[in-house]
N, C-alpha and C positions, 0 to 999 in steps of 0.2 A: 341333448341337442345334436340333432345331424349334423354333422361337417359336409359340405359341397365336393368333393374330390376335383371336380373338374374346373373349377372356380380357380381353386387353390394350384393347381398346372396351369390354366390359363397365365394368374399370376407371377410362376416361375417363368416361363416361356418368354412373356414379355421383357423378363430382362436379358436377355439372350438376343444378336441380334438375327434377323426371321431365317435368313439364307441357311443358319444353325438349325435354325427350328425344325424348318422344313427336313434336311439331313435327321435331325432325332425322331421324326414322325416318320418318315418314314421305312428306317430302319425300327420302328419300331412296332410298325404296321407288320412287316415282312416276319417278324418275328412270331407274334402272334398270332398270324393265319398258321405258319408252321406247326405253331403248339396246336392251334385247334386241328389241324388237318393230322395230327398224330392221333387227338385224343378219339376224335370223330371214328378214325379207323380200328383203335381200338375197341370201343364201343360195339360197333359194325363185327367185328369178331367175336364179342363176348354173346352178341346176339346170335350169329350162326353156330353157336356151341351151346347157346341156350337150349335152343329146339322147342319153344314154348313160344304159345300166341306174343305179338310185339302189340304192345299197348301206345297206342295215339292218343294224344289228348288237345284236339282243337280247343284253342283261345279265342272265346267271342265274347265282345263288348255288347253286339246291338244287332236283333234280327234281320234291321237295313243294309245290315253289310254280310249277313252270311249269303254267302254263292255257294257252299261246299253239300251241298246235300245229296246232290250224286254220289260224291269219291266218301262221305262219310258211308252211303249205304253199299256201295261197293268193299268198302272195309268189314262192314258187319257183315255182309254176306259171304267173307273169305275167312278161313280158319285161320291163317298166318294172323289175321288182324283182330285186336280189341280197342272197339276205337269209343272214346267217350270225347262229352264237350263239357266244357269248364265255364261256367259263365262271371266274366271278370270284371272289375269295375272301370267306368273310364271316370275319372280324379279329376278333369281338368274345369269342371261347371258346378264345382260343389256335391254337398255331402245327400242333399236331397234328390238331385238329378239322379246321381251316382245311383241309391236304391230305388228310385223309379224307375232308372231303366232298367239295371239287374234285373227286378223284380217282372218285371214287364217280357224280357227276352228267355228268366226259364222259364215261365208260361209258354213263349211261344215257341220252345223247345218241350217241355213233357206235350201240350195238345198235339205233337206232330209225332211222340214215341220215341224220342230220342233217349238213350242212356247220359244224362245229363245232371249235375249236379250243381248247388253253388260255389262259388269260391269263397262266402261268406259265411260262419260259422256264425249263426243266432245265441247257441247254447255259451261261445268262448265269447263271444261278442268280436271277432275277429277273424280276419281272412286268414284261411286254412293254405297252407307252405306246399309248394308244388311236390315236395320230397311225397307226403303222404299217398299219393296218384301212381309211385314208381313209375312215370313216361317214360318209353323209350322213343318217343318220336311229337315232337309238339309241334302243331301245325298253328303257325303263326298266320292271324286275320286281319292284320293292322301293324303297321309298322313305324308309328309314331313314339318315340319315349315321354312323351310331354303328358300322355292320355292316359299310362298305366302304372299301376302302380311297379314299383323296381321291380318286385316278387315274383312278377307275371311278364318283365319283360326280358329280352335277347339277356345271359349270360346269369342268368339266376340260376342254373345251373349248370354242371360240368357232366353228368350222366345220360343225357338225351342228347339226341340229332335234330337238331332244331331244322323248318321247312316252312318257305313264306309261300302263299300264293296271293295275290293282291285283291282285295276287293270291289276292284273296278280296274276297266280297261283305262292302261298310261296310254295318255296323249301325248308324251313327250312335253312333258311342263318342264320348264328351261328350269337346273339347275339340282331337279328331281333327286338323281343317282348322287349326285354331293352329296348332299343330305342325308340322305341313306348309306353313306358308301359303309362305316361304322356298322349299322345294323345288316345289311348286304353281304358285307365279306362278313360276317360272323354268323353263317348259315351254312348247313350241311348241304342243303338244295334252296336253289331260289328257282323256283316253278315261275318261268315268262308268257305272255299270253302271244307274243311272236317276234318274229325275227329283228324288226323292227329295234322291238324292244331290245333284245339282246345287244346290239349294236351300240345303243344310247349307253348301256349299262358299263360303268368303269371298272369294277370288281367279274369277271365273265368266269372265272375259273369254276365256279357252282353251281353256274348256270344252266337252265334246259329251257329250251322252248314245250311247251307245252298244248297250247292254247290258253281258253279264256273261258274259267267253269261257267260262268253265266251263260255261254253256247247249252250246256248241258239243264241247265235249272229250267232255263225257257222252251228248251227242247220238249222237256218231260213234266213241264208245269202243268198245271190247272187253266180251264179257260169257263170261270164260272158265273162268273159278273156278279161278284159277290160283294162288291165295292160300289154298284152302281144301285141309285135311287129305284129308278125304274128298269124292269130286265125287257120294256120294250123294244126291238128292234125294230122300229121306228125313228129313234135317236139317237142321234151321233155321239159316241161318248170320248171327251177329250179330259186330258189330263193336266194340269199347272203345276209343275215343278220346280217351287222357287228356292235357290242358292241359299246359303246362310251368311255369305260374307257383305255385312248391312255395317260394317263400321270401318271407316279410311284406314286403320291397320289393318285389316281385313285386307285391303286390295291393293296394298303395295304387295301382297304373295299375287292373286291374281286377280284382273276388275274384270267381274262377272256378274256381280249384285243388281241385281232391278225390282226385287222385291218390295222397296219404299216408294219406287215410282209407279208399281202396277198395283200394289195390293187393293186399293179402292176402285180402280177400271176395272180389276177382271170379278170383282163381285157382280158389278156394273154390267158387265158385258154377261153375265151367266146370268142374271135376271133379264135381257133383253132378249135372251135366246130359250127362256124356259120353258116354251113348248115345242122346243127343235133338239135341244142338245141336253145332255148330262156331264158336268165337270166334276172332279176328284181335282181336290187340294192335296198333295203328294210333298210336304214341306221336308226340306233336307233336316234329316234328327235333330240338327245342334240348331235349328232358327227359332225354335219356339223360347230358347233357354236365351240367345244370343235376344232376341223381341222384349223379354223380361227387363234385359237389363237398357236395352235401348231409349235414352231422357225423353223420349217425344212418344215410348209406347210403352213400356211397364207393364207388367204381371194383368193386371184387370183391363189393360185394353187388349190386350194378346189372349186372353181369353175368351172376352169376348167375341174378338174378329174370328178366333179358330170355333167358336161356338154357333155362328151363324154360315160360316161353313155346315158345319156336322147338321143345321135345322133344316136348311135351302130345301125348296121343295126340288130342284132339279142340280144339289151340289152334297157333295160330300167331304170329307176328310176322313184321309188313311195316313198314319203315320211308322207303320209297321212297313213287313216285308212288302215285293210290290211286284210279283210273280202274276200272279192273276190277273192284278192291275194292268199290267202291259200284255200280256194275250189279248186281252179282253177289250181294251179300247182300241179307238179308230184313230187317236193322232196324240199327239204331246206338244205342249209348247213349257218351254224349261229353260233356266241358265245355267244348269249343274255340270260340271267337267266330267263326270261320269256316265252320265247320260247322254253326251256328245256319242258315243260309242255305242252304249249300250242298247237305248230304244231302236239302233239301227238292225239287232240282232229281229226285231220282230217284222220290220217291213215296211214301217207305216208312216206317214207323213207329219214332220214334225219341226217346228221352228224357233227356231232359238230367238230366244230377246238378248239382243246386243246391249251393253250398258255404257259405250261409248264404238268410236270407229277405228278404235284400238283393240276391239273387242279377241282378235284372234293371235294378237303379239307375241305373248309367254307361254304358246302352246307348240310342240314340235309338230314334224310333217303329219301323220296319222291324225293328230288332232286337227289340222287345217283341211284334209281331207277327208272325214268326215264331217265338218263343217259345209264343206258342200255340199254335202247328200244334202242339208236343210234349206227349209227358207230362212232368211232373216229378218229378225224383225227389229225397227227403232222407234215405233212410235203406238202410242192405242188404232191406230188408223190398221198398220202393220198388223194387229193381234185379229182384228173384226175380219179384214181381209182374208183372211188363214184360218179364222171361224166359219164364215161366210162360205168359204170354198169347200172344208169338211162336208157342211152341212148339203149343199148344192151337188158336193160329189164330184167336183170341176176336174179339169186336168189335173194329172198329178203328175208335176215336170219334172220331181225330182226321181218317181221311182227307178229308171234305168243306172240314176248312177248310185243308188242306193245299192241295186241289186248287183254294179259290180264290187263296190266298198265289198259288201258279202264274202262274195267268190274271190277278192283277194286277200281280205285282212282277217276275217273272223273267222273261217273254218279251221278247226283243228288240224295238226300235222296226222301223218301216218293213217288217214281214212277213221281215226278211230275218236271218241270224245275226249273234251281235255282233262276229266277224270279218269277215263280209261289210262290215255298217258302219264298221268303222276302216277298211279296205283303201279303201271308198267315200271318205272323210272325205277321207284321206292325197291319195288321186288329182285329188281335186277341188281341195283347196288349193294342191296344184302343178298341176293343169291339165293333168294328163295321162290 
């Protein structure tokens, strides 16, 4: 039986009264970074006496969230670097999700030539121990503990220099860097997508602005329309990007969900537009798993609905990577905290479904401000409007302040991509 360690300190702690507590955490915080910040450096030495390639080993759960494909191929292209991806599991939706989606994300790592491997060993029947890999530098793609297993996550070992870079642009979600402070300060580099960010962040000593790799994925993506029905340019092709948090715990973190109030209008609304437009159902990874278990929709109606998706004569469903997807269309309407930022990388006119007129609360400034690049939306009326307009081609009121959002928040520092500057960062701190 596993003992809980932190259970079991919680429970000492509370008999202590806090103002203690506080004094032993953080004297005990101070200590910690110290050890790590000796060990890291030695590390960092044993490597510049190696004088042999430095082995990277990126930790991906789910091809949705990989942004790293520039700095991975900037790695293979440098002799200093051998850089492999690890494909991990994420624990938190059960045993069957878990090897669906593994299975699902090395596919869409060998089809793209990646030096790639799984974490799961068929022959042992068990996930293979980071030690076998020898990493000297593990680039962390997720930074939740709740999603991986211990093995694969911050502090499973003491031999690498562990480096996060985040999977999507912070919005300043109130309380974020608490959260993290733990996994944060216990990183050799915390790679920031901007200033901004820095600021927010309470742990700053590891920090580097960098930028935001998704600058770089979209940059040098694909623009194929390999996602859409028809490759007529004739049709306005919009994208639906619905949230995954459908359940009232869900959105005590943050109320964003509109997916139960729209999922039958925008069917609705993509058959009334079927000789005008082309939609892509773009559902955020965890909603199909999170729809399963939902009392009013279960496994066979969530199959269904995503089934009549994937038949629509003028609709689809993509639930992979989604590179091509946003070159390739003309607008997005979405309630995802990710995509508040990121669909802003490509240009294009896009509006958000408010889920109440709280809808911008628990987001910091960057997040409120890009909120205004969009339209907003609260009603099916709102969604037609915003269709209506794509297809019409109407004014687009939002693009000037789109295109300063651009020119202040999202271009990488030093003229150069935010790959080029971690690859820069990494080389420098080892001196090679």
């Amino acid at each position: 039986m596993k003992i809980d360690k932190s259970k079991i300190v919680h429970t000492v702690e509370a008999c202590f009264p806090q103002a203690l507590v506080r004094v032993y955490r953080n004297e005990k915080f101070k200590i910690c970074t110290f050890i790590r910040q000796h060990r890291y450096a030695r590390i960092v030495r044993n490597l510049q006496e190696r004088k042999s390639p430095i082995n990277v080993v990126f930790l991906s759960i789910s091809a949705s969230t990989w942004k790293y494909e520039h700095l991975y191929k900037l790695m293979a292209e440098d002799s200093s670097f051998q850089p492999l991806v690890l494909v991990c599991p994420q624990v938190n939706f059960g045993e069957k999700f878990m090897h669906k989606q593994m299975n699902e994300t090395l596919k869409f790592f060998k089809d793209r030539g990646y030096n790639v491997i799984p974490s799961f060993d068929e022959q042992k029947n068990d996930f293979i121990d980071l030690s076998v890999l020898h990493p000297d530098i593990l680039m962390y793609t997720n930074p939740y503990k709740g999603i991986h297993l211990s093995q694969y996550f911050i502090g499973s070992t003491n031999n690498a220099l562990p480096c996060y870079i985040s999977y999507y642009y912070p919005t300043g979600i109130r309380g974020y860097h608490a959260k993290l402070l733990a996994f944060e300060s216990a990183l050799w580099i915390n790679f920031l997508a901007s200033s901004a960010e820095y600021h927010r962040t309470i742990y700053q000593s590891n920090c580097k602005v960098v930028g935001y790799p998704m600058f770089d994925v979209l940059k040098n993506g694909s623009n194929t329309r390999k996602d859409w029905k028809s490759k007529d340019k004739k049709y306005k092709k919009i994208i639906w990007a619905p949230y995954h948090h459908i359940f009232p715990e869900d959105d005590n973190i943050i109320q964003c969900s509109t997916f139960l109030k729209y999922a039958d209008i925008m069917l609705t609304i993509a058959h009334e537009y079927q000789d005008k437009v082309q939609f892509v159902l773009k559902p955020h990874p965890l909603l199909r798993a999170k729809l399963e278990k939902h009392p009013e929709w279960g496994k066979a109606r969530t199959d269904a609905y995503f089934e009549l998706w994937k038949a629509g004569q003028n609709t689809n469903l993509v639930e992979g990577e989604y590179i091509d997807l946003f070159n390739s269309s003309d607008a997005l309407i979405h309630d995802c905290g990710s995509f508040i930022v990121e669909y802003l990388y490509v240009n294009k006119p896009v509006l958000y479904l408010a889920s109440s007129s709280k809808y911008g609360e628990n987001i910091g400034s960057t997040g409120i401000e890009a909120l205004m690049c969009h339209e907003i939306g609260f009603s099916e009326n709102d969604i037609k409007n915003f269709v209506r307009n794509i297809y019409c081609e109407s004014n687009d009121s939002k693009l000037e302040a789109r295109k300063n959002f651009y020119r202040k928040n999202l271009l990488p520092p030093n003229g150069l991509t935010a790959s080029e500057n971690i690859l820069n960062e990494i080389k420098n701190k080892l001196h090679i």
